[in-house]
C-alpha positions in Angstrom: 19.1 -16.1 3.8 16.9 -12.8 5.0 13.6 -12.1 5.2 13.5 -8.4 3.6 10.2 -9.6 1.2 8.2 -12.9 2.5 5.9 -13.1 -0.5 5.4 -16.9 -2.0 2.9 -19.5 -0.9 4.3 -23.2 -1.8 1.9 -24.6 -4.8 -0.8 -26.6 -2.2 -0.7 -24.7 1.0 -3.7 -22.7 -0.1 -5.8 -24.9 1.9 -5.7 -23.6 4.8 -4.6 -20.0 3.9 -5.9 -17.0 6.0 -6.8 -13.3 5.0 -5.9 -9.9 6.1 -9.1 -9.0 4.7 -11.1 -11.8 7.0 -11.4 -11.8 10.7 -7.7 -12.9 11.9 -7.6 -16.5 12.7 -4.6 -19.1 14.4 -1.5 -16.7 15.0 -2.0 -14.7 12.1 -1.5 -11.0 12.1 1.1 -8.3 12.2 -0.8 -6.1 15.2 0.3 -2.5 15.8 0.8 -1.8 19.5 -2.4 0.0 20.0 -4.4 -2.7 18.5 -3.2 -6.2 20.6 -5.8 -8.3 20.2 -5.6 -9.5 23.8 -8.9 -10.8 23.9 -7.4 -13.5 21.2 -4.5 -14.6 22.4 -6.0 -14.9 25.5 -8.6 -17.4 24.3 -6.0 -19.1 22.3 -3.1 -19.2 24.7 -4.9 -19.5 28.0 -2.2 -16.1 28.8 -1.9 -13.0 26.9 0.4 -10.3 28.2 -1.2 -7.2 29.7 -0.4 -3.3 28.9 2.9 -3.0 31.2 4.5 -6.1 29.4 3.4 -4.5 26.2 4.7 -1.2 26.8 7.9 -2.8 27.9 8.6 -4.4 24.9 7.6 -1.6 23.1 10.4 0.6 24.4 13.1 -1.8 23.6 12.4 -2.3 20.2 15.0 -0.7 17.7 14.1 0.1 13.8 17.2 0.4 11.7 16.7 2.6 8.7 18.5 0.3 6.5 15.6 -2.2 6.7 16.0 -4.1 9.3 14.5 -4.7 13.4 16.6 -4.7 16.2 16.4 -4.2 20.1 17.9 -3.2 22.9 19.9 -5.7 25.1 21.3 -3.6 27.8 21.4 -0.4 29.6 24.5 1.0 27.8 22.7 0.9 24.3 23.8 -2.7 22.8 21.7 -3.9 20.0 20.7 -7.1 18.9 20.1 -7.6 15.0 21.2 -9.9 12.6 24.6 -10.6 10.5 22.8 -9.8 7.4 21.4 -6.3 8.6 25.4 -5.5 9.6 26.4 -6.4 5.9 26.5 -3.3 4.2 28.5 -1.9 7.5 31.1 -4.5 8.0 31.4 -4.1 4.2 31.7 -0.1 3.9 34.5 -0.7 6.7 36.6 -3.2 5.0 39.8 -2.7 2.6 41.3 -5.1 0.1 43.9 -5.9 2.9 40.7 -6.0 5.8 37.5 -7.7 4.3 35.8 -7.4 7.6 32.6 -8.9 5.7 34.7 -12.1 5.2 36.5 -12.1 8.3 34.2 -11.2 11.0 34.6 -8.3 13.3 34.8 -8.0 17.1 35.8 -4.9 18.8 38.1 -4.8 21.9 36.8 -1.9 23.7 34.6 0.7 22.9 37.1 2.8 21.2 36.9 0.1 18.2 33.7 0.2 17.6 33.0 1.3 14.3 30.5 3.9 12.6 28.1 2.1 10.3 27.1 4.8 7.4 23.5 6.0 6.5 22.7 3.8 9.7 19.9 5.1 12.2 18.0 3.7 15.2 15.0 5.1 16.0 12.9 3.6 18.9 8.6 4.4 18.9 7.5 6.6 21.7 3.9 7.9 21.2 1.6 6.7 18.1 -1.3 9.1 17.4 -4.4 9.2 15.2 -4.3 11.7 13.6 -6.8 10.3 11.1 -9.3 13.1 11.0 -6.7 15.9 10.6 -5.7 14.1 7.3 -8.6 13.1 6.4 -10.1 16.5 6.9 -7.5 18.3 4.6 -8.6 15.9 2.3 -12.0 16.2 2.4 -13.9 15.6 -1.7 -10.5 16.2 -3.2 -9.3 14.1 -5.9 -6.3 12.7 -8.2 -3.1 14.7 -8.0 -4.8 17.3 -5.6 -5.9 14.6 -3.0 -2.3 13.8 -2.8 -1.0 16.9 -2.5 -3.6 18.3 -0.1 -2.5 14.5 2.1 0.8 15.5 2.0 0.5 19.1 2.9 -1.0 18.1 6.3 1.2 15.0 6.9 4.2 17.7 6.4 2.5 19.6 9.0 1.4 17.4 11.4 5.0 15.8 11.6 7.0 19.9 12.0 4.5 20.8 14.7 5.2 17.4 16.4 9.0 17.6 15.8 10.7 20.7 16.9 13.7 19.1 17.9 14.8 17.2 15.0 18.3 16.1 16.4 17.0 13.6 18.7 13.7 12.8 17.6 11.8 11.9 14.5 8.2 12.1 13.6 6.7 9.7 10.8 2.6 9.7 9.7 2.2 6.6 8.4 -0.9 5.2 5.8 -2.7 2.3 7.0 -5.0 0.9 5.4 -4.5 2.0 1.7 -5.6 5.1 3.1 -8.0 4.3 5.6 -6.3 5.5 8.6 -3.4 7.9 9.1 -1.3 7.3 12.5 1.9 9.9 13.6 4.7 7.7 15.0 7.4 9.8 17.0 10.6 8.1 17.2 13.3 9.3 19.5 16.2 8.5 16.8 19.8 7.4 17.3 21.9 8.9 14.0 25.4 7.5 15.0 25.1 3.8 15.1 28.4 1.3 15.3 29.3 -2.1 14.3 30.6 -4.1 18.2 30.2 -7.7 17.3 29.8 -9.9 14.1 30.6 -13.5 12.8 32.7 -14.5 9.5 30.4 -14.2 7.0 30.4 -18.2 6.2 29.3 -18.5 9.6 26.0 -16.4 8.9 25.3 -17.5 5.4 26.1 -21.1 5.6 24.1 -22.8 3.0 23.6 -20.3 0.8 20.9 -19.6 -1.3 19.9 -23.1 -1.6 19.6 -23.1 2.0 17.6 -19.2 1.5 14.0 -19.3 2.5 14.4 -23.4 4.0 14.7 -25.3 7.1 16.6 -27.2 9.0 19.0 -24.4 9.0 22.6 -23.6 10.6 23.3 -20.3 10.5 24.7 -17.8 13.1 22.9 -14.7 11.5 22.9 -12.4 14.4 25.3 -9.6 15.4 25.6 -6.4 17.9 25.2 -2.7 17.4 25.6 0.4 19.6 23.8 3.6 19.6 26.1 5.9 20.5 24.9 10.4 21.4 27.5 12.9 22.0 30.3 10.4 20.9 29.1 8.3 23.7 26.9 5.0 24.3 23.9 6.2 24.7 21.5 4.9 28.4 18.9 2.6 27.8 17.1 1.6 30.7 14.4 0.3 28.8 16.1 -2.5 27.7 15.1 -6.6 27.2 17.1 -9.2 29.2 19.2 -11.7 27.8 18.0 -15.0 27.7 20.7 -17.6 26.2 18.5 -20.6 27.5 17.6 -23.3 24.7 13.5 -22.9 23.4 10.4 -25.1 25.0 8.6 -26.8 22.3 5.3 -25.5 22.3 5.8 -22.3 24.3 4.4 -19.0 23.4 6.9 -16.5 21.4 6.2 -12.9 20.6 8.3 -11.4 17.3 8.1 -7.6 17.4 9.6 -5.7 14.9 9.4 -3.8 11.7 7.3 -5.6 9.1 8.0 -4.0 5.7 5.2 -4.6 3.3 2.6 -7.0 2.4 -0.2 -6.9 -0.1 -2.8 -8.7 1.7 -5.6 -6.0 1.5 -4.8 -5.6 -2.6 -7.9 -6.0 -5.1 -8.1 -8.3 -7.8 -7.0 -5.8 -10.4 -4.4 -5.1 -8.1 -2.9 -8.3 -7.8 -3.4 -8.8 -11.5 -1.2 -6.1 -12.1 1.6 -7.4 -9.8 1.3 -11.0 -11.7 0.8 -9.4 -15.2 3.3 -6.5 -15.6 5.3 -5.8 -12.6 6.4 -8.8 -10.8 7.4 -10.2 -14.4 9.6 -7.1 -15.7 11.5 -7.7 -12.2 11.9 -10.7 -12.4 13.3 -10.5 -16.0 15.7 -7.7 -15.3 17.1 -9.2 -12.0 17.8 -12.4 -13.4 20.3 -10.4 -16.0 21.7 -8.3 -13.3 22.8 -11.1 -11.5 24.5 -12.4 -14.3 26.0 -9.6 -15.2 26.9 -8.8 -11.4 28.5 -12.6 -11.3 30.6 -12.0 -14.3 32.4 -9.2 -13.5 32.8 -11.0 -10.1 34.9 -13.4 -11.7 37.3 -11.0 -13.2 39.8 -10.6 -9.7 39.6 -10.9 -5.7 38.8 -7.3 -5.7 35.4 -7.5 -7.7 34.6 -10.5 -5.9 35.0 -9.4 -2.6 33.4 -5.6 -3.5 30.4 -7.2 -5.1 29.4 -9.8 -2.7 26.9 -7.8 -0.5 25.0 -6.9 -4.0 24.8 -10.1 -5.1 23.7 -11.6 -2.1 21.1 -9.2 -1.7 19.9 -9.6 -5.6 19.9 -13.1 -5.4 17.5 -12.5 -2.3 15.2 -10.8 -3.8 15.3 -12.8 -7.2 14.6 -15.7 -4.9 11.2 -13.9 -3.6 9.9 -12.8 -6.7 9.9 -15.6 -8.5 8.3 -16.9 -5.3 5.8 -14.4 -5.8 4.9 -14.9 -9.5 4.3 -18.6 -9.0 1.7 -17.7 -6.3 -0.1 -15.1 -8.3 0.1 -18.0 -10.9 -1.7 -20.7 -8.5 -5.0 -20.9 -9.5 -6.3 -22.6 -6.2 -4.3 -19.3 -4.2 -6.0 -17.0 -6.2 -9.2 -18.9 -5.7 -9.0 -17.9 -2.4 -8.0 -14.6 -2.9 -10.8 -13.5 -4.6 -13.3 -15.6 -2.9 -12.1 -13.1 0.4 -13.1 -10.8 -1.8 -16.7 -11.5 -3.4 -16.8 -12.2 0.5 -16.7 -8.6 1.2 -18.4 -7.4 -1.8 -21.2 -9.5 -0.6 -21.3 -7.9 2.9 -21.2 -4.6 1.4 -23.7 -4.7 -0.7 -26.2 -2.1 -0.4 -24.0 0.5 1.5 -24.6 3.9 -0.3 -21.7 5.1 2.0 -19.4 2.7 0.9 -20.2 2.4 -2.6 -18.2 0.6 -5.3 -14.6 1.2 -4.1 -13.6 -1.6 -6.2 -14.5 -0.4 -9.6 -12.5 3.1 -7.9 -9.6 1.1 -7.7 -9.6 -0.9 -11.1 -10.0 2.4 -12.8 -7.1 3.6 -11.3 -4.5 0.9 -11.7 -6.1 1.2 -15.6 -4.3 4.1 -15.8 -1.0 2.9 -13.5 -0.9 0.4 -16.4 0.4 2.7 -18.6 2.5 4.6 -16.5 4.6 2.0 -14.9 7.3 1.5 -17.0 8.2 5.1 -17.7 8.2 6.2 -14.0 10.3 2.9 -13.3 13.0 3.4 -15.9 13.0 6.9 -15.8 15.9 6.8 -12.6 18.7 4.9 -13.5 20.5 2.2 -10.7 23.7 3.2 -8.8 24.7 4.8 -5.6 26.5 7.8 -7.8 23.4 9.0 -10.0 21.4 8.3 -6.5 23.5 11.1 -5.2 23.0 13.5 -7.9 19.1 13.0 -7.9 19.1 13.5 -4.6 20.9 16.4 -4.8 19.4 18.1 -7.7 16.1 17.1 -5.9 17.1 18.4 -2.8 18.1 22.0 -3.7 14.7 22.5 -5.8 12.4 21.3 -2.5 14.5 22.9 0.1 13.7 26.6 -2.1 9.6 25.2 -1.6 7.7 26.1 1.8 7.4 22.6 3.7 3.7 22.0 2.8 4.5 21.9 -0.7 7.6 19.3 -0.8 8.3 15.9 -1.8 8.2 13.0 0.4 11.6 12.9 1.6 12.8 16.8 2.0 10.1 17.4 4.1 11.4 19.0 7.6 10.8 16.1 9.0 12.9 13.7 6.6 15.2 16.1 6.0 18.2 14.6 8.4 17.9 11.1 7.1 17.9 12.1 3.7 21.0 14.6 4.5 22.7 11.5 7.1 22.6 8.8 3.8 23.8 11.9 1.2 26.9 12.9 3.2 27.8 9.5 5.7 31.2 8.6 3.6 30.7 5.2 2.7 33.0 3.4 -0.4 32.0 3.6 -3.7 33.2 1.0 -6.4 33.3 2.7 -10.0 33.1 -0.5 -11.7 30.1 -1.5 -9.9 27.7 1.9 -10.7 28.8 1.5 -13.5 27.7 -2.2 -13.8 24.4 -1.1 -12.1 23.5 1.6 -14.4 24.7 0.3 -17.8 22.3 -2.8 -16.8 19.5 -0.4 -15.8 19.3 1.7 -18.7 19.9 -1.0 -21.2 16.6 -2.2 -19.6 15.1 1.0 -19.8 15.7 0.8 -23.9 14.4 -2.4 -24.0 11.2 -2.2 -22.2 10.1 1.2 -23.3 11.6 1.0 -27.3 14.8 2.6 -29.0 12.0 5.2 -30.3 10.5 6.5 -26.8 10.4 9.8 -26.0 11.9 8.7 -22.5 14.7 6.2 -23.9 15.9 9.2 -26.1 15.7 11.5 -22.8 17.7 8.9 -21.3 20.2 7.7 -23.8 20.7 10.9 -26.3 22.9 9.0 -29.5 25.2 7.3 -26.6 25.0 3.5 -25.7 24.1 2.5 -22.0 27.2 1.2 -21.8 29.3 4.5 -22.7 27.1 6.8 -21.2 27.7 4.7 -17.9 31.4 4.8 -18.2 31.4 8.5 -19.0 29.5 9.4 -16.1 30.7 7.1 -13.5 34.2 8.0 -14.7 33.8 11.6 -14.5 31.7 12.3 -11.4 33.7 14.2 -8.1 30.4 12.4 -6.3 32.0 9.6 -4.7 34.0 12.6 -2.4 31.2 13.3 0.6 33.0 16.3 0.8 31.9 17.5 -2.7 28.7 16.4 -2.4 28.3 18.6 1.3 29.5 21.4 -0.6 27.0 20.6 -3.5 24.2 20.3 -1.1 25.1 23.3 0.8 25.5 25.7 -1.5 21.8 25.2 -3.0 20.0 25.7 -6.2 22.8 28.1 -6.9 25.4 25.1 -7.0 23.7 22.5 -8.4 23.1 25.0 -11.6 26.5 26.5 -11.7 27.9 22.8 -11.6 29.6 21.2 -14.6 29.8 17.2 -12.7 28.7 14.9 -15.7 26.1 13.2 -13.3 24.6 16.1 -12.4 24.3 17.6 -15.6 22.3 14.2 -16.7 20.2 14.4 -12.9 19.1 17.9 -13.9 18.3 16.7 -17.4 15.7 14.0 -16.0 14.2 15.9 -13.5 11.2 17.5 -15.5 10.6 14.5 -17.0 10.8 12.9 -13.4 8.4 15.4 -11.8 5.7 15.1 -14.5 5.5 11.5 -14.7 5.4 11.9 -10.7 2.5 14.1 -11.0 0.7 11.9 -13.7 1.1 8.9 -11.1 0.0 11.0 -8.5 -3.4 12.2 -10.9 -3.8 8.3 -12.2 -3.1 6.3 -9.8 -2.0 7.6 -6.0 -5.0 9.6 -5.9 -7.4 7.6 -6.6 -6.4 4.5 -5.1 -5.8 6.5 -1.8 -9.8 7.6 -2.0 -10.8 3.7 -2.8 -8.2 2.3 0.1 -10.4 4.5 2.4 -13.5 3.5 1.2 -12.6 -0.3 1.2 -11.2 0.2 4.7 -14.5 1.3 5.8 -15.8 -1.7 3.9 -14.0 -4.2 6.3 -14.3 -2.1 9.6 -18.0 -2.5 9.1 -18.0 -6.3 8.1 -15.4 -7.5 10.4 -14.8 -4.7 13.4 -11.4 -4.8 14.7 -10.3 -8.0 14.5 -8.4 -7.2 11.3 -5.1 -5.2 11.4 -3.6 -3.4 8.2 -0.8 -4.2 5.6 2.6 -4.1 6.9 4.4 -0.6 6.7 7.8 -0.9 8.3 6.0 0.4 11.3 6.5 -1.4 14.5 4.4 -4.0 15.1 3.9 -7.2 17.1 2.9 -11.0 16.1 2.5 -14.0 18.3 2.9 -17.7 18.1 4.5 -20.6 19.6 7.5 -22.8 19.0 6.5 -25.7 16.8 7.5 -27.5 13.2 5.1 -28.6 10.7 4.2 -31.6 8.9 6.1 -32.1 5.2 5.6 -34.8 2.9 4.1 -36.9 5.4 7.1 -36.4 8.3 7.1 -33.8 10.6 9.9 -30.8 10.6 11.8 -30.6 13.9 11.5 -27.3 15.7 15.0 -26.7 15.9 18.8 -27.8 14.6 21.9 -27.8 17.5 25.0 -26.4 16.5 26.7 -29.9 15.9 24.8 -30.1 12.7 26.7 -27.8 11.1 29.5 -30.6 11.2 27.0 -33.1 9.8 26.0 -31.0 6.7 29.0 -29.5 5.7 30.3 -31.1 2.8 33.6 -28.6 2.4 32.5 -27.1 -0.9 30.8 -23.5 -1.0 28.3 -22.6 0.3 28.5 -26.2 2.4 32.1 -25.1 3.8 32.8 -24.4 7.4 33.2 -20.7 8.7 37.3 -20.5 9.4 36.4 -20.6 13.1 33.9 -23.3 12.9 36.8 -25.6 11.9 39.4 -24.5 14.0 37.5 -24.7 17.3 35.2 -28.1 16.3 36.6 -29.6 19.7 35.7 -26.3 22.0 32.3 -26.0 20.5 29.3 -27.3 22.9 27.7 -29.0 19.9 24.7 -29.2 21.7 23.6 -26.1 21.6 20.7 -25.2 20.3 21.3 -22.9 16.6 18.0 -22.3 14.9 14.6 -22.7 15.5 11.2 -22.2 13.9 7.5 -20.7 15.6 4.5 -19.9 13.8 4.2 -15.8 14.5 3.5 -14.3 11.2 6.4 -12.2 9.7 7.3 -10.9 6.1 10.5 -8.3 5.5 11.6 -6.1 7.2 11.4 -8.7 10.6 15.0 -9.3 9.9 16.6 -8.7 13.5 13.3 -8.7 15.4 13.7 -10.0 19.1 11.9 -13.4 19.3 10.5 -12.7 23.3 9.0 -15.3 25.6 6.2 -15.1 28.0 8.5 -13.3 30.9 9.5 -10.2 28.2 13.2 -12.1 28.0 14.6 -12.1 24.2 15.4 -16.0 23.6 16.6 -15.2 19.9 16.3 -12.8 16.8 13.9 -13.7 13.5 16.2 -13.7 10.3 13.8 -15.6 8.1 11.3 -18.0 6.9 10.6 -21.4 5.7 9.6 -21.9 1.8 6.1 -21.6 2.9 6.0 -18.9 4.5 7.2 -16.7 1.1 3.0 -16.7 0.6 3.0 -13.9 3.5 3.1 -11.2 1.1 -0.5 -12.0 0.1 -1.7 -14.6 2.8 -1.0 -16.3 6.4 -1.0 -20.3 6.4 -1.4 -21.3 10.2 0.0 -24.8 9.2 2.8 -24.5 7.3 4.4 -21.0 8.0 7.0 -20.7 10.0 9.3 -17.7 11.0 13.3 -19.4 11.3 15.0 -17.7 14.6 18.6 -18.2 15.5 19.0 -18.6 19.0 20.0 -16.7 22.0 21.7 -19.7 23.2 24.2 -20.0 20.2 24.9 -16.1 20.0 26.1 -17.2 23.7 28.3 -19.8 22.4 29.8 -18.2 20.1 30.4 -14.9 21.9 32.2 -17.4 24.5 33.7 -19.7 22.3 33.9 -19.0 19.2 34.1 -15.7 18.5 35.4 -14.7 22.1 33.7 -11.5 23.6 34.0 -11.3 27.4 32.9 -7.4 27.6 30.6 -8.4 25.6 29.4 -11.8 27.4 29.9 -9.6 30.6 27.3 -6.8 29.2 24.7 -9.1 28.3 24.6 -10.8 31.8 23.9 -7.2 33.6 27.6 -6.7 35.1 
């Protein structure tokens, strides 16, 4: 259904499996935009775009702070994403009587376009190294004071770059593990709104046995607006519309906002993620889906207020299991660590370099034993989220910049303050699903008798602490929380809210185990990603590129299928197939509008199709762009293969799953009728 975590490779796909840590081969790689390898393509493609084309596309991609990729579509600041990325807006707009989510939404005029909370689009307009600065404040520093002394000069280096922090946003981002240090300034877009978007059926036909598959027949794409001074904002640097049907075969660029992989992690590192993380979540998501299903069943009103949740932990259930059983193929890991010794190998003898490995399994040693207090230690739902942040908040905002938490630094201040006070709905019965279940987990992993479980739990039960805070908290009012968050240190003290009484009772214990990560772990694995970095610049140059960062970045392929149990996969479904497959029983049942306007639908038209550029979350909504710079479709996820791209790249069997330009058209026309909107797209 999305592609917000890529990280499984299907049991015998290992084969052919390439590695970040390698030379880039086939159409692997998630390149940043000062790093094309244009040397590559061009031996590959025959073509490969030059600077202009690059810095086009460049200024026309959109990142959306609620995890998705986006772009601009036309000069009066339209944006192209997916149905999925919209969800939580089109839900945070909708009423028992309205269920926008459900229904669909398309807005008249631009009077009706509505505000999507917490919601952001920034756009990249300079990317510096600033690499030596960081590495500089750095210098033989170690454990908690190497992390402190890093973010002390990131804090810096993003104010100085920053002064206007209404329009703009400046970001230093780790590559690397800590190898390289790169200031992205965004020029930001804090009042985004919801113009266009399809029944949900419509988007999320198939359902999660159709998640992470293909063929597919889904119309997951929908329209934003960024909008300054209560008005659409001018974006000349735009990409044009392109509703024509893809060319088998042709060259496709995806450029977006990769979220994370783990394809530069050691072995100790990916043991942990097989061994102690990857299983707890899986474990504890399972019941929370359960749980969340459950109380769905109880009326209309849970069903219909718990939907967006459960589609997005049934998502990520879906790619962490997908994840374990890679960890747990023994020819994947083969190749894993082969990759490795490879390295080792060329390494050997480097006095500079040293043993970076043995760095790094000393220090997730010690994240070992510090993992499941720092996970459990911050229980689930949106209403204790506000009251930690809040707490939080008024301590760091007292603190000089230098010395502050990620997140309240100058620079992150507005984002942090946009998500605390956007009003946005909050369901009591759900926190208090969400944090029951979380701290419930928290006694069971870490023992009735911990130190932290008493911290958390006192001589009440998960379930009636939950219901006494939930039920008691003013935080669902923004209004409170601005006057919380405005009045300081001095509020949050004199304050008598049940959830932030129990936020300001964690906090110590949430700062220390903070700085014991920091000392153990962040630290020292920091130091060893730098030293490993230099490891690979020196066996491979630059024909590697880093671990995906929700940072902009840019992949190509080319529109193809891919062989499967001895047939081949076609490269793309038409929209009549939606007819053919649906069987009238969730989630196989026709969108509303599907059914009604079967005879007015060109069913011809081609829906979804697959390329081989390398993605992983955080793609969702990227433009897929042709040779010309046109946008032909937007990436919303992958085939079943492709899941391995948390750890690996298969040239053969991993495919990114597009729905077209050419369907968005036909439905805009016909079946969920835009003109102004049709009209916008076509330049009038």
């Amino acid at each position: 259904m999305t592609i917000r975590s890529l990280s499984l490779l299907a049991a015998g796909t290992a084969a052919s499996l390439a590695l970040a840590s390698s030379p880039a081969r086939a159409d692997e790689g998630m390149w940043t935009f000062d790093n094309f390898p244009a040397a590559k393509m061009k031996e590959d493609y025959g073509w490969a775009p030059d600077q202009a084309w690059l810095d086009d596309v460049r200024n026309a991609a959109v990142r959306l702070t609620g995890g998705c990729s986006a772009s601009f579509v036309s000069g009066n600041g339209l944006i192209l994403t997916n149905h999925h990325c919209v969800a939580s807006c089109l839900f945070d707009n909708s009423t028992g009587d309205n269920d926008l989510l459900d229904h669909g939404y398309v807005a008249a005029t631009f009077n009706d376009e509505k505000k999507c909370p917490g919601q952001q689009a920034e756009v990249v307009t300079k990317i510096t190294d600033v690499t030596g600065d960081v590495k500089k404040a750095i210098g033989s520093l170690t454990g908690e004071a190497l992390t402190k002394a890093r973010d002390a000069k990131i804090a810096e280096i993003e104010s100085a770059n920053c002064t206007d922090r209404e329009t703009t946003r400046c970001q230093v981002v780790t590559l690397f593990g800590g190898g390289q240090y790169k200031l992205y300034t965004y020029r930001k877009y804090s009042d985004v709104r919801l113009v266009w978007a399809s029944e949900d059926r419509a988007a999320t036909f198939g359902g999660d046995p159709d998640n992470f598959n293909f063929p597919r027949y889904d119309l997951d794409g929908a329209f934003l607006r960024a909008y300054a001074d209560g008005k659409p904002v001018k974006t000349p640097n735009h990409l044009k519309w392109n509703p024509r049907a893809p060319k088998e075969g042709e060259a496709t660029f995806v450029v977006g906002n990769p979220g994370s992989t783990s394809r530069l992690y050691t072995q100790s590192q990916l043991a942990f993620e097989r061994e102690v993380r990857l299983p707890v979540i899986v474990a504890t998501y399972s019941e929370l889906r359960g749980r969340l299903i459950r109380a769905m069943e109880e009326s209309p009103e849970h069903a219909r207020e718990g939907l967006d949740m459960l589609n997005g932990v049934e998502n990520g259930l879906k790619v962490y299991i997908g994840r374990m059983k890679a960890l747990n193929d023994p020819d994947f890991t083969g190749k894993l660590a082969a990759a490795e010794a490879a390295l080792k190998e060329k390494s050997a003898g480097n006095a500079e370099i040293g043993n970076p490995w043995s760095e790094m399994d000393a220090a997730v040693k010690a994240y070992r034993k510090l993992y499941m207090p720092a996970r459990f230690i911050e229980p689930s739902g949106d209403l204790y989220g506000y009251a930690e942040t809040l707490v939080m908040g008024a301590a760091e905002r007292a603190k000089p910049n230098a010395e502050r938490l990620p997140g309240y630094t100058d620079s992150a201040l507005p984002l942090t303050e946009k998500r605390l006070l956007d009003a946005a709905p909050v369901y009591p019965w759900l926190d208090e699903l969400r944090m029951e279940w979380s701290l419930s987990k928290a006694r069971e992993y870490l023992g009735v008798d911990d130190p932290d479980t008493k911290l958390l739990l006192g001589k009440e039960s998960p379930e009636a602490l939950a219901e006494r805070l939930v039920s008691g908290t003013k935080l669902a009012d923004p209004e409170y929380r601005k006057q919380l968050w405005e009045g300081g240190q001095a509020a949050i003290e004199a304050s008598d809210d049940p959830m932030i009484v129990y936020a300001r009772k964690l906090e110590a214990r949430q700062r220390e185990l903070e700085k014991e990560v920091d000392e153990g772990y962040s630290g020292p694995a920091a130091a060893a990603g730098a030293k490993l970095t230099d490891a690979r610049f020196a066996a491979y140059g630059d024909t590697i590129y880093p671990d995906a960062t929700f940072t902009l970045r840019i992949s190509y392929g080319k529109v193809e299928g891919w062989p499967e149990r001895g047939r081949q996969v076609p490269f793309q479904t038409t929209i009549g197939g939606t007819f053919e497959r649906a069987t009238g029983a969730p989630p196989f049942d026709l969108a509303p509008a599907f059914a009604a306007k079967e005879d007015e639908i060109d069913k011809s038209v081609t829906y979804n199709f697959v390329t081989t550029n390398d993605i992983i979350g955080g793609n969702s909504g990227s433009p897929v762009i042709d040779k010309t710079g046109t946008v032909i479709g937007a990436a919303f996820d992958g085939n079943i293969h492709s899941l391995g791209g948390n750890y690996g790249y298969d040239p053969v069997l991993n495919r990114t799953v597009v729905v077209s330009a050419a369907s968005l058209q036909e439905a805009l026309e016909t079946i969920y009728p835009s003109p102004r909107l049709v009209k916008e797209l076509a330049g009038k």
